[in-house]
C-alpha positions in Angstrom: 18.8 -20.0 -3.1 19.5 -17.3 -5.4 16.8 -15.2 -6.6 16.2 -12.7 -9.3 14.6 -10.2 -7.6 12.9 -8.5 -10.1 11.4 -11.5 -11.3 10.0 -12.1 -7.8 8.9 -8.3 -7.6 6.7 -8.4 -11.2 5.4 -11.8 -9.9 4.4 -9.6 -6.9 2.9 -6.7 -9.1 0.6 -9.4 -11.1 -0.3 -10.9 -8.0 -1.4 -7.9 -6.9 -3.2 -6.7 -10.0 -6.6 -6.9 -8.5 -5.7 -4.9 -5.2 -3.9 -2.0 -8.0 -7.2 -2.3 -10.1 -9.6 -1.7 -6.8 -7.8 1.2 -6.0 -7.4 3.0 -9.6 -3.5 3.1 -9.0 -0.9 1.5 -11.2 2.6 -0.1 -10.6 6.0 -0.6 -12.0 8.8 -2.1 -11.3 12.4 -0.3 -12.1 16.2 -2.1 -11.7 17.2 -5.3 -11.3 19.4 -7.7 -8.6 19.7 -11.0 -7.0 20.1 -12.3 -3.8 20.5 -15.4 -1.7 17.5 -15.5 0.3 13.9 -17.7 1.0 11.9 -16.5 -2.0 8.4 -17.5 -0.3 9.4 -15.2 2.6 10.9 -12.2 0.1 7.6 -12.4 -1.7 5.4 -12.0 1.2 7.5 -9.2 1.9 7.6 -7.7 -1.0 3.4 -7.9 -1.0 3.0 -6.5 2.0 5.2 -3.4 1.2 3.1 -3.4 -2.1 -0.4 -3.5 -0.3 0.8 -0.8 2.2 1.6 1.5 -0.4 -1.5 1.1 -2.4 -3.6 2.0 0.4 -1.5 4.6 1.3 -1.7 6.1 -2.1 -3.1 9.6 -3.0 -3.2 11.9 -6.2 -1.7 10.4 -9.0 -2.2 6.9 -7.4 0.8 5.5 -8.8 2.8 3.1 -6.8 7.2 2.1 -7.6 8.7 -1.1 -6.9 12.3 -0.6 -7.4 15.0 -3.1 -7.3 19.0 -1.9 -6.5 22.2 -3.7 -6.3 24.1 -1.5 -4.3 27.8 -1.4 -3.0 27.4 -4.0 0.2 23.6 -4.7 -0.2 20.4 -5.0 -2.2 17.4 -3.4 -1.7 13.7 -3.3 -2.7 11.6 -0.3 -2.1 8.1 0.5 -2.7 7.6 4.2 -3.0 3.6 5.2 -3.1 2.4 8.8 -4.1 0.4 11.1 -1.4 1.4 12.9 1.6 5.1 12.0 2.8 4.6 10.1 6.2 6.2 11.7 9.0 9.4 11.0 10.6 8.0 10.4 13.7 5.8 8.0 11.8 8.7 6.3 9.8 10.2 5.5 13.8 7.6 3.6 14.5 5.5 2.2 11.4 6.9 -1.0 11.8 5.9 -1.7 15.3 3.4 -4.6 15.9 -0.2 -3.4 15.6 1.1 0.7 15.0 -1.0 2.2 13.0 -0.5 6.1 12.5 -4.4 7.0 12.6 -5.7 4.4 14.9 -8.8 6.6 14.8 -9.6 5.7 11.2 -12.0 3.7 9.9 -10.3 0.2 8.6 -10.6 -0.2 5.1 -12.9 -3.0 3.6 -14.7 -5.9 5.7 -11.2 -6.6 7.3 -9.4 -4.6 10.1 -6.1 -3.4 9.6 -4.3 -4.9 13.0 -0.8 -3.6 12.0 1.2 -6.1 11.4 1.9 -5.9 7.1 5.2 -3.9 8.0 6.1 -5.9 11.1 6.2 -9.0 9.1 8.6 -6.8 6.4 11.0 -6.0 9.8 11.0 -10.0 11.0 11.4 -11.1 7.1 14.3 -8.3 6.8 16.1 -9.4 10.1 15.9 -13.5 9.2 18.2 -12.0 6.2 20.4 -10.5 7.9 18.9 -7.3 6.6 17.0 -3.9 7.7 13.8 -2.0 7.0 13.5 1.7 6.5 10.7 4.6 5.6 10.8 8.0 4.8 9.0 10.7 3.2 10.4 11.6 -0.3 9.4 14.8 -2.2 10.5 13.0 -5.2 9.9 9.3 -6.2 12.5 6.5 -6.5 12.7 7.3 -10.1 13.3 10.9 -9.6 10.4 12.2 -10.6 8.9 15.7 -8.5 6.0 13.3 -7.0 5.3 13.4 -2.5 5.0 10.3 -1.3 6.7 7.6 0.8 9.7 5.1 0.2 9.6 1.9 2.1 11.8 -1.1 1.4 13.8 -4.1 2.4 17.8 -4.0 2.7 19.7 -7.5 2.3 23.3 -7.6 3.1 25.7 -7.4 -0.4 27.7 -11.0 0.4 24.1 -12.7 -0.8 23.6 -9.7 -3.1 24.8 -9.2 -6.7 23.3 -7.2 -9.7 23.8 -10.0 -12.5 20.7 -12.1 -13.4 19.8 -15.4 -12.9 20.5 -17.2 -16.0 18.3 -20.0 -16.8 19.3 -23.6 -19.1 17.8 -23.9 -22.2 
């Protein structure tokens, strides 16, 4: 069905209001789109990117859910302040069970068993789509923040930047 994604992605954000809270770090959302897709399977995406980037998060703790209708696709990112992750790291951070510091201590009462950004690859590809990461010296707003970009690509025939309008 079509989906406004930014609807989906503040959804998302509230949802994950208790996680932001825990960890001192705050969220927005910038941009909107829509897209033909399974919204129960987008928004478990879209969490798990969220979740990923506020553990990752350093320094200003501030995390950047960003929504873009681009020529031929859509995509949602995440971008999370802190130190860039690596290009060797972006490879392979959607691997099943990868974790870059498997030497760390998991955080809370649950182990981390690597598969949050797996489940973003196998969500991306039933769309037709993609994943990608990379390092960022500036935020997907533009701002001079470090950190790390992570989204979702859907391919632009499901894609459009006009909004879902709803009847009365």
């Amino acid at each position: 069905e079509r989906v406004d994604l930014a609807e989906l992605v503040d959804g998302v954000l509230a949802y994950c209001g208790p996680v932001l809270d825990d960890a001192g770090a705050t969220a927005q959302r910038i941009g909107q789109a829509s897209a033909v897709c399974n919204p129960a399977l987008i928004r478990r995406a879209i969490a798990n990117l969220v979740t990923n980037a506020v553990r990752h998060a350093d320094g200003a703790r501030q995390v950047t859910a960003r929504v873009d209708a681009l020529p031929g696709a859509v995509r949602i990112s995440v971008f999370n302040t802190g130190y860039p992750v690596s290009p060797e790291v972006a490879l392979r951070m959607f691997d099943r069970f990868y974790r870059a510091d498997a030497s760390r201590p998991a955080h809370g009462d649950a182990a981390r068993h690597g598969l949050g950004l797996a489940i973003v690859r196998a969500v991306a590809r039933m769309h037709g789509g993609k994943v990608w990461a990379e390092g960022k010296v500036r935020d997907a707003d533009g701002k001079g923040l470090e950190g790390t970009l992570v989204g979702i690509e859907l391919p632009g025939a499901l894609a459009s930047s006009q909004q879902r309008l709803r009847a009365g």
